[in-house]
TIROGU-382559 format. One record per residue: residue in three letters; x, y, z of N, C-alpha, C in turn; residue number from 1. Coordinates in nm, 4 decimals. Example, Ala and Ser with C-alpha at 12.3 -4.5 7.8 and 13.67 -1.06 7.14 Angstrom:
2
ALA	1.3190	-0.5690	0.7800	1.2300	-0.4500	0.7800	1.3200	-0.3300	0.7800	1
SER	1.2850	-0.2250	0.7080	1.3670	-0.1060	0.7140	1.2900	0.0030	0.7870	2
***
This chain:
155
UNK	-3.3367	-5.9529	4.2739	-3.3235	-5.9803	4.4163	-3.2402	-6.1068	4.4351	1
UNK	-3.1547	-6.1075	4.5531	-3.0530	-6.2051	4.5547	-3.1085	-6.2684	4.6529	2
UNK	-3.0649	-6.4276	4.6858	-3.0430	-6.4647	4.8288	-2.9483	-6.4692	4.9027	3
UNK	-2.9653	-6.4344	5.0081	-2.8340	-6.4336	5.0829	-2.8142	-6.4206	5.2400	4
UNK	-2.8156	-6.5516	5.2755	-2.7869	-6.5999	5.4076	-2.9834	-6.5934	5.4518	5
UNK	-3.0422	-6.6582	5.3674	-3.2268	-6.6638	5.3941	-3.2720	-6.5257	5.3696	6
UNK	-3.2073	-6.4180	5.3636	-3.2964	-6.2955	5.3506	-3.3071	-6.2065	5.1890	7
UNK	-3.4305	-6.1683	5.1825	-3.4103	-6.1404	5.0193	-3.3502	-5.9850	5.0211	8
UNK	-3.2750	-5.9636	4.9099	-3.1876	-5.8677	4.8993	-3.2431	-5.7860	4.7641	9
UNK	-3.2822	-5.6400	4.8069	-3.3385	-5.5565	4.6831	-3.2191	-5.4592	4.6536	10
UNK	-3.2021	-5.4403	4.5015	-3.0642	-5.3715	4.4697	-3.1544	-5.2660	4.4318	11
UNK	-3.1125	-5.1445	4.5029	-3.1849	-5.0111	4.4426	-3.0677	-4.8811	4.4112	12
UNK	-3.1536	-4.8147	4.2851	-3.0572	-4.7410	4.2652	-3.1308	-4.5998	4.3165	13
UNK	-3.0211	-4.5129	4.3675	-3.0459	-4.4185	4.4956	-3.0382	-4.3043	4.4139	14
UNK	-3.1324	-4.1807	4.4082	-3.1293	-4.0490	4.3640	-3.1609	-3.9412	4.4373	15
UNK	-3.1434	-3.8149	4.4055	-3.1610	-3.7168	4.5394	-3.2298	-3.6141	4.4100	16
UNK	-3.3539	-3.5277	4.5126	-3.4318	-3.4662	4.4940	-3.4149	-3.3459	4.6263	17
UNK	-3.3811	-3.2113	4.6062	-3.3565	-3.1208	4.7062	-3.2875	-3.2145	4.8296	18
UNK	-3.1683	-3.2881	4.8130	-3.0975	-3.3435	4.8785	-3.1567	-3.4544	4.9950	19
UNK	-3.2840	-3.4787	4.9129	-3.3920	-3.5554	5.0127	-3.3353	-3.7088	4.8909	20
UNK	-3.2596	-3.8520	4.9943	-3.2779	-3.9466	4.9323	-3.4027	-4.0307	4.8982	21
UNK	-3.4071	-4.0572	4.7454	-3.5224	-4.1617	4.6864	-3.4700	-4.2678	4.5922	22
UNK	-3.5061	-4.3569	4.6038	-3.4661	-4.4982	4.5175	-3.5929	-4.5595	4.4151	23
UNK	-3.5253	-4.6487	4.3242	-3.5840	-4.7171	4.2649	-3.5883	-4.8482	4.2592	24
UNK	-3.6361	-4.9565	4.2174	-3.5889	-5.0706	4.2426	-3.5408	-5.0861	4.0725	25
UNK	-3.3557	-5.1468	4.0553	-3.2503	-5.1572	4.0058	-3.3179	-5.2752	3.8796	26
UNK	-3.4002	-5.3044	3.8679	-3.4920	-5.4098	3.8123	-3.5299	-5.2933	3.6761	27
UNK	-3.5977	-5.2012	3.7701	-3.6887	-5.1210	3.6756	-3.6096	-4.9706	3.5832	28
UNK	-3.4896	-4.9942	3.6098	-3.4122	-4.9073	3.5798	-3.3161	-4.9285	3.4672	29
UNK	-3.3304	-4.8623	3.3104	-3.2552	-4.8768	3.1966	-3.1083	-4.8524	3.1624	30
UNK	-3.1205	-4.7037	3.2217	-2.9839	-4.6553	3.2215	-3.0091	-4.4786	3.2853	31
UNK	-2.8744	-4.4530	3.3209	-2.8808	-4.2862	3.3751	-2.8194	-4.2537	3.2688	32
UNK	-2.8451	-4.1124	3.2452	-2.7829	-4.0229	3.0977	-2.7675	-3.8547	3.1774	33
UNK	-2.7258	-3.7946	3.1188	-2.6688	-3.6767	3.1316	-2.8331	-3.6119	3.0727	34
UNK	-2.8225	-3.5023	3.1305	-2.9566	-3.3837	3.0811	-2.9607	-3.3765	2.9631	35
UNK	-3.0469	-3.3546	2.8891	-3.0656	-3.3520	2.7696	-3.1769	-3.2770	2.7090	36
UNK	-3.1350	-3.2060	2.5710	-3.3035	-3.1642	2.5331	-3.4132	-3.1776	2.5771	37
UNK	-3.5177	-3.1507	2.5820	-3.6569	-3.1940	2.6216	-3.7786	-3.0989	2.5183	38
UNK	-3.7893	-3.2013	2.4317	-3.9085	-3.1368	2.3866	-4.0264	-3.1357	2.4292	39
UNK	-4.1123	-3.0009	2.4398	-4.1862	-2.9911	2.5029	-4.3192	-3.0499	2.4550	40
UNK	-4.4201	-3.1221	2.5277	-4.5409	-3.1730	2.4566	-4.6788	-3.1186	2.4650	41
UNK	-4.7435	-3.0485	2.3717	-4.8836	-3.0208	2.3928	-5.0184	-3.1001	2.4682	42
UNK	-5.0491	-3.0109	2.5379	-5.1633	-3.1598	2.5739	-5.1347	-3.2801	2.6999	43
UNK	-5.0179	-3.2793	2.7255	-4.9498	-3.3667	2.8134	-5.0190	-3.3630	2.8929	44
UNK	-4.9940	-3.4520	3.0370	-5.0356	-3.4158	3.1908	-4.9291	-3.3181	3.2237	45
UNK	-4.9388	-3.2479	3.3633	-4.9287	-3.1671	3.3923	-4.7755	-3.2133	3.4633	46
UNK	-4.7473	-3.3000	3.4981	-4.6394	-3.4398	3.5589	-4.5128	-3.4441	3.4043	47
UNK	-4.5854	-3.4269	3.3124	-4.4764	-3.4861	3.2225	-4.4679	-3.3157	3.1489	48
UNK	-4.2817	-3.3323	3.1451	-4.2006	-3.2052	3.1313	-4.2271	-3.1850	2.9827	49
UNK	-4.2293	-3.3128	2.9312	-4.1974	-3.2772	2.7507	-4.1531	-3.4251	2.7112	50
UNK	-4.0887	-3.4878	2.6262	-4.0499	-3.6194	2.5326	-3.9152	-3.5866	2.4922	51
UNK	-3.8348	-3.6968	2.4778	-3.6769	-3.6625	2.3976	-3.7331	-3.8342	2.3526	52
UNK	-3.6058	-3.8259	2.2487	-3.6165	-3.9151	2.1654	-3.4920	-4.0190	2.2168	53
UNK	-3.4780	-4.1254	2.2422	-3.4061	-4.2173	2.2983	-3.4220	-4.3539	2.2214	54
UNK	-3.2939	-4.4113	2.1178	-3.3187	-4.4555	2.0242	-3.3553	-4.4700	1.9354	55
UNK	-3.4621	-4.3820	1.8638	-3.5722	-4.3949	1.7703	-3.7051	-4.4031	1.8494	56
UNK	-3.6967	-4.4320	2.0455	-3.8339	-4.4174	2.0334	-3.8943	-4.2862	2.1318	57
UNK	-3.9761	-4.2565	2.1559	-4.0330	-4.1571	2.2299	-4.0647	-4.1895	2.3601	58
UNK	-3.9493	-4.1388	2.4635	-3.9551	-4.1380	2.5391	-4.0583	-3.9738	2.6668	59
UNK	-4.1659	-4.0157	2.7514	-4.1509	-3.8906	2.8084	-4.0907	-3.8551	2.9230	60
UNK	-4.0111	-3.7828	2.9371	-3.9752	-3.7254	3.0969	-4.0530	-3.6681	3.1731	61
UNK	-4.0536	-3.7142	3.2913	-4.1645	-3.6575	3.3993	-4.0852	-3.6325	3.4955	62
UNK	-4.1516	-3.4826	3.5454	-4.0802	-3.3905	3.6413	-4.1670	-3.4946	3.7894	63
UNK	-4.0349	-3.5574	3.8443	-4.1098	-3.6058	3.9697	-4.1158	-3.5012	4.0734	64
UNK	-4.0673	-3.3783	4.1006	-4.0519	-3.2842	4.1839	-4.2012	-3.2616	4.1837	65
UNK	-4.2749	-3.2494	4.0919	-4.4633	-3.2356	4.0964	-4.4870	-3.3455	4.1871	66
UNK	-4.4255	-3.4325	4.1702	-4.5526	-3.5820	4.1948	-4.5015	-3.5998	4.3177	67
UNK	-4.3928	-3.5883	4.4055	-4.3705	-3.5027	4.5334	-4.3822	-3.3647	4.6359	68
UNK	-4.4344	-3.3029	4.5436	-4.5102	-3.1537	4.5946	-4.3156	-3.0680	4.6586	69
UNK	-4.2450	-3.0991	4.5202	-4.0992	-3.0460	4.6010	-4.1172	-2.8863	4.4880	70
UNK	-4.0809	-2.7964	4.5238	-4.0690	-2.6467	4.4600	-4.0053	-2.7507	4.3324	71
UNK	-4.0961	-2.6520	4.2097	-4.0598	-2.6357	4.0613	-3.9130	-2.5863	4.0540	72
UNK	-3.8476	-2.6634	3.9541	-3.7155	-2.5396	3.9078	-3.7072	-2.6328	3.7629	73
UNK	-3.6356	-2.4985	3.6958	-3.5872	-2.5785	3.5474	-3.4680	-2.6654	3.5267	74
UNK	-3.4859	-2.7598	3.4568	-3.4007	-2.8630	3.3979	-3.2498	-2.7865	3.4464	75
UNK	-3.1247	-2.8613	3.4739	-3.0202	-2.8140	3.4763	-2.9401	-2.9100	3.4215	76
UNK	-2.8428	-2.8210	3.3445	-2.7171	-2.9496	3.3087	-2.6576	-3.0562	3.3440	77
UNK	-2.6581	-2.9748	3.5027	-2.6037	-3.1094	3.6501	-2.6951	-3.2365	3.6314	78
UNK	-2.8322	-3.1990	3.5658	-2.9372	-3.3038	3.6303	-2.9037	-3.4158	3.5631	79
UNK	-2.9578	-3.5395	3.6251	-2.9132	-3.6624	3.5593	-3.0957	-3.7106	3.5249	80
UNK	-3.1051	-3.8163	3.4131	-3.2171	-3.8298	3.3227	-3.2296	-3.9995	3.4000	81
UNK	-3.3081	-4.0522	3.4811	-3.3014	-4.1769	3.4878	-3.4155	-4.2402	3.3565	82
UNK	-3.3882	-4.3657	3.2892	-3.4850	-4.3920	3.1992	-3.4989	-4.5553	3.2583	83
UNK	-3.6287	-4.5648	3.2962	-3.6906	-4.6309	3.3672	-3.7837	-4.6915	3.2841	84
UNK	-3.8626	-4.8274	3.3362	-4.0130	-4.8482	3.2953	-4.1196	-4.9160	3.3819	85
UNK	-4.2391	-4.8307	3.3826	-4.3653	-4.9139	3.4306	-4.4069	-5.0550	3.3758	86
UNK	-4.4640	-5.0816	3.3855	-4.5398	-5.2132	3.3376	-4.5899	-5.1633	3.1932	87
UNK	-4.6202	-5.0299	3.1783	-4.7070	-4.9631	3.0347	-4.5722	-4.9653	2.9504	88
UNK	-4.4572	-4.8789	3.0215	-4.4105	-4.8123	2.9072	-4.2454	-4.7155	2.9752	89
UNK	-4.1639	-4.7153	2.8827	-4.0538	-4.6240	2.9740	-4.0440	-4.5058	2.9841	90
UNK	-4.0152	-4.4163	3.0395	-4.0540	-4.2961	3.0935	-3.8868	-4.2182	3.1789	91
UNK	-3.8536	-4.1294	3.1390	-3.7296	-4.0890	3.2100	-3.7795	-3.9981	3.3297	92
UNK	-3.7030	-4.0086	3.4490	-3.7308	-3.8797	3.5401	-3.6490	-3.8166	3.5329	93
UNK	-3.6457	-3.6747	3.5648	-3.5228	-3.5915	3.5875	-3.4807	-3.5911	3.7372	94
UNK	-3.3804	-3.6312	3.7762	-3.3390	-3.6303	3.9066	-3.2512	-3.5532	3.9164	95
UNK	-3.1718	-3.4486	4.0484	-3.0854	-3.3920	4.0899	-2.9476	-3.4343	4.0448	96
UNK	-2.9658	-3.5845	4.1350	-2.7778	-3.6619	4.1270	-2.8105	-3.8127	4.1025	97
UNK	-2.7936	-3.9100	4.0922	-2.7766	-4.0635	4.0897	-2.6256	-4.0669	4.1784	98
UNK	-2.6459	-4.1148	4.3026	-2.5578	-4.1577	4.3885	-2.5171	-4.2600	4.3881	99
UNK	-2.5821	-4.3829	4.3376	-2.4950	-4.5179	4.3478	-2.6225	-4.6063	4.3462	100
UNK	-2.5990	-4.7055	4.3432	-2.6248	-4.8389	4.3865	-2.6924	-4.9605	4.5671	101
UNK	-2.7752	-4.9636	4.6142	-2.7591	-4.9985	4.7056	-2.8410	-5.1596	4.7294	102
UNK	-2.7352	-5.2414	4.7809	-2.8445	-5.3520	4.8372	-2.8743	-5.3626	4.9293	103
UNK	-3.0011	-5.4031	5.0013	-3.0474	-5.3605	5.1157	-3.1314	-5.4881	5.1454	104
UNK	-3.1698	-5.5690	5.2885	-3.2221	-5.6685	5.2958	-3.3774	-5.6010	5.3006	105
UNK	-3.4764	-5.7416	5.2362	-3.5882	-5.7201	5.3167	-3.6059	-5.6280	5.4145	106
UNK	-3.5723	-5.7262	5.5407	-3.6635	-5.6936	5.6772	-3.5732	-5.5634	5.7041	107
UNK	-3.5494	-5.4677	5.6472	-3.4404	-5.3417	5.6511	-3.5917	-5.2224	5.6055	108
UNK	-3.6868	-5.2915	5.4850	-3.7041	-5.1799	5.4243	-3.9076	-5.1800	5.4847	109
UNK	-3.9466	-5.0817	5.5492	-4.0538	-5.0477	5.5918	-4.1526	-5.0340	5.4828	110
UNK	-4.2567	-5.1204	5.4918	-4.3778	-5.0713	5.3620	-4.3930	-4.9381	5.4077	111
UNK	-4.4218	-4.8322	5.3110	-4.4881	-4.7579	5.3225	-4.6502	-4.7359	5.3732	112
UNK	-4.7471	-4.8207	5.3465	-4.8593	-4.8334	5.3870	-4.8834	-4.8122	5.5943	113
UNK	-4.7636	-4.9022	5.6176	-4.7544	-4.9215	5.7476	-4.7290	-4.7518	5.8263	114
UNK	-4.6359	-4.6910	5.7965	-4.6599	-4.5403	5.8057	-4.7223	-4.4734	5.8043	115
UNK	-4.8265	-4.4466	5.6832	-4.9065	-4.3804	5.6081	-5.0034	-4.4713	5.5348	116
UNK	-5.1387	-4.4771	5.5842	-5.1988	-4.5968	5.4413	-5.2530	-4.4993	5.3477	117
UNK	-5.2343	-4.3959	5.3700	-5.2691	-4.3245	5.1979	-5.1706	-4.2875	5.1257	118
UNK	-5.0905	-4.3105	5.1616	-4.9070	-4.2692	5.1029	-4.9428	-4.2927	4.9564	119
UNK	-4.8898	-4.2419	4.8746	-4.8953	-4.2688	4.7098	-4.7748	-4.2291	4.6718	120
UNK	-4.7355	-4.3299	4.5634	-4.6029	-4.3415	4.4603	-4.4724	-4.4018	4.5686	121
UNK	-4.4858	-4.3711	4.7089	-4.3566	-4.4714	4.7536	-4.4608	-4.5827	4.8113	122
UNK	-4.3448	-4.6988	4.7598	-4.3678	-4.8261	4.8279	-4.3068	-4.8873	4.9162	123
UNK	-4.2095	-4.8340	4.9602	-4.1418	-4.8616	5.1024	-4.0205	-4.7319	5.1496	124
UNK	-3.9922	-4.7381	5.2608	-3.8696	-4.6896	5.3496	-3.8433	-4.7582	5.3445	125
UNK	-3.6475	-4.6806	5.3682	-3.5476	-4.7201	5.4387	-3.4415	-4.6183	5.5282	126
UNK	-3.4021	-4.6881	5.6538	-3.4095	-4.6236	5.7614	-3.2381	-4.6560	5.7263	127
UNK	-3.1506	-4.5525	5.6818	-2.9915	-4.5720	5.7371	-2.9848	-4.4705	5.7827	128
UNK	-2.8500	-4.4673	5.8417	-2.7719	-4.4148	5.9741	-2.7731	-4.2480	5.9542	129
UNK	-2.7777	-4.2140	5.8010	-2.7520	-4.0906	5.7065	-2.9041	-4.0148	5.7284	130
UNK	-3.0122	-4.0947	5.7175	-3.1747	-4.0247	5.6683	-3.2144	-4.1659	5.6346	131
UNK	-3.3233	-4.1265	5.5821	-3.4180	-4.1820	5.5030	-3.3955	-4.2244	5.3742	132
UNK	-3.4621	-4.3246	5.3056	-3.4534	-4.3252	5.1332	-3.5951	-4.4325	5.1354	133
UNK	-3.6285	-4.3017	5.0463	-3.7818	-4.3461	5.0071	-3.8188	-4.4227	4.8890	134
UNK	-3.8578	-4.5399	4.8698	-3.8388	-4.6279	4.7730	-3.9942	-4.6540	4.6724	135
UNK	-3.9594	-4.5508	4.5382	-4.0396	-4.5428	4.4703	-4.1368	-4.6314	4.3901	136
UNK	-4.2709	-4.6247	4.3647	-4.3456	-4.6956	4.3153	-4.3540	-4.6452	4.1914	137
UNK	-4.2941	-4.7192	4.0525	-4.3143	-4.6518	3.9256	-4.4433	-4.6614	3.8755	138
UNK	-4.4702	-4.7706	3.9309	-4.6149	-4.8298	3.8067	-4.7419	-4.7071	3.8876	139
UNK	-4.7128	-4.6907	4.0084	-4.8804	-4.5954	4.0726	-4.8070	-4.4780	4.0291	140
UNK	-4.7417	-4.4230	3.9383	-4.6580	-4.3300	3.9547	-4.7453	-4.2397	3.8496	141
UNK	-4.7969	-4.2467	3.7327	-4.8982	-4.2245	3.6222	-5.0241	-4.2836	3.6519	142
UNK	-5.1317	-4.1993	3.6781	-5.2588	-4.2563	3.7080	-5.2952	-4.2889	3.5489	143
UNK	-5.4596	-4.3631	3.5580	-5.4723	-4.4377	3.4248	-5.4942	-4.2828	3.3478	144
UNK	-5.5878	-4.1902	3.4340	-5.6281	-4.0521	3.3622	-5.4898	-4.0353	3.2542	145
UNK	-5.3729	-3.9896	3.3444	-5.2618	-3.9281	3.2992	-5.2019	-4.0665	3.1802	146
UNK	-5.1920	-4.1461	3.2420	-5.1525	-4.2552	3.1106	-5.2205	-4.2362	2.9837	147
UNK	-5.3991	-4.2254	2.9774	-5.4130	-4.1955	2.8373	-5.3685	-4.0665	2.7657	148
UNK	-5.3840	-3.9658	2.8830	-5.3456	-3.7719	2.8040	-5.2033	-3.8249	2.7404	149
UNK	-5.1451	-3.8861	2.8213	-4.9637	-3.9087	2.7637	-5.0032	-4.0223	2.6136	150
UNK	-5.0743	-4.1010	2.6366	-5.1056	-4.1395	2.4857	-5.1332	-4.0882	2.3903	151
UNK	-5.2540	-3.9624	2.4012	-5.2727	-3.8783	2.3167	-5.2315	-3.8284	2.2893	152
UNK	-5.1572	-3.7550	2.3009	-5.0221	-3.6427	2.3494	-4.9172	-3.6870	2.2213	153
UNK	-4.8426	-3.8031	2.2862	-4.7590	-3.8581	2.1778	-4.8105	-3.9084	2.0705	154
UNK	-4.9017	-3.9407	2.0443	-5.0026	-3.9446	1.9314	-4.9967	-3.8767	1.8020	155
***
C-alpha cells in the first residue's frame, strides 16, 4: 500500500470468473502461470481441484467457482493459475482471465461486512464505472476443517 496525497492506496490484481470481476490484494499474490496439469488428490476438500508441483513444492489448486456457488466447468487451457498465499500456506486458484493490475484508494473500496454481515471470503467492494470488483479474502478462504483434510491429503 502506497501513500499518496493522505489516502492509502491498495494495488490489486483483478480476475474474472463467468465475466463477473474479483481481485486480490497484489501483496498476497506470487505469480500468474498458464493452465497446467493438475493432479488430482484423494481425500482432499471438496474446494481443492487436485495439487501440481511448483518448484519442488506442492502446491494445491482450488476451484474458487465452488467457494462462489458459480456453475462447475473443467479446467481450460485459456485458464490462468493465480499462485497466491494465506497466512498457512500457498495455494493456486484457477481463474478465467487475469486482467491487470489496479490501484485503488481506501475510501473507494466498501467493506464487505457493511453490505452483508454474513458475507464470507470477500473482504471488500469496489464500485467502478464498468461493475463491481469483489475483493477477496484469502486467509477465510479455507476453513480450519478444510485446512487440516488438505494436510492430510498431501500427506
Amino acid at each position: 500500500m502506497n501513500q499518496h496525497s493522505g489516502s492509502l492506496l491498495h494495488q490489486l490484481v483483478v480476475f474474472t470468473l463467468d465475466e463477473r470481476n474479483y481481485a486480490l490484494h497484489l501483496s498476497a499474490v506470487e505469480r500468474v502461470i498458464r493452465a497446467v496439469d493438475v493432479t488430482p488428490l484423494p481425500k482432499a476438500p471438496a474446494v481443492v481441484f487436485g495439487v501440481m508441483n511448483v518448484q519442488g513444492q506442492l502446491v494445491p489448486v482450488v476451484d474458487i467457482r465452488k467457494r462462489f456457488r458459480l456453475p462447475e466447468r473443467d479446467m481450460r487451457l485459456s485458464d490462468r493459475l493465480i499462485i497466491a498465499h494465506t497466512s498457512k500456506r500457498a495455494v493456486a486458484l484457477i481463474v478465467d482471465s487475469v486482467s491487470g493490475m489496479l490501484e485503488i484508494s481506501e475510501e473507494r473500496i466498501v467493506a464487505a461486512k457493511r453490505i452483508l454481515p454474513t458475507i464470507e471470503y470477500v473482504e471488500g467492494v469496489v464500485k467502478l464505472d464498468d461493475g463491481l470488483i469483489l475483493i477477496h479474502d484469502l486467509d477465510q478462504f479455507l476453513s480450519l476443517d478444510e485446512e487440516q483434510a488438505l494436510d492430510e491429503a498431501i500427506r
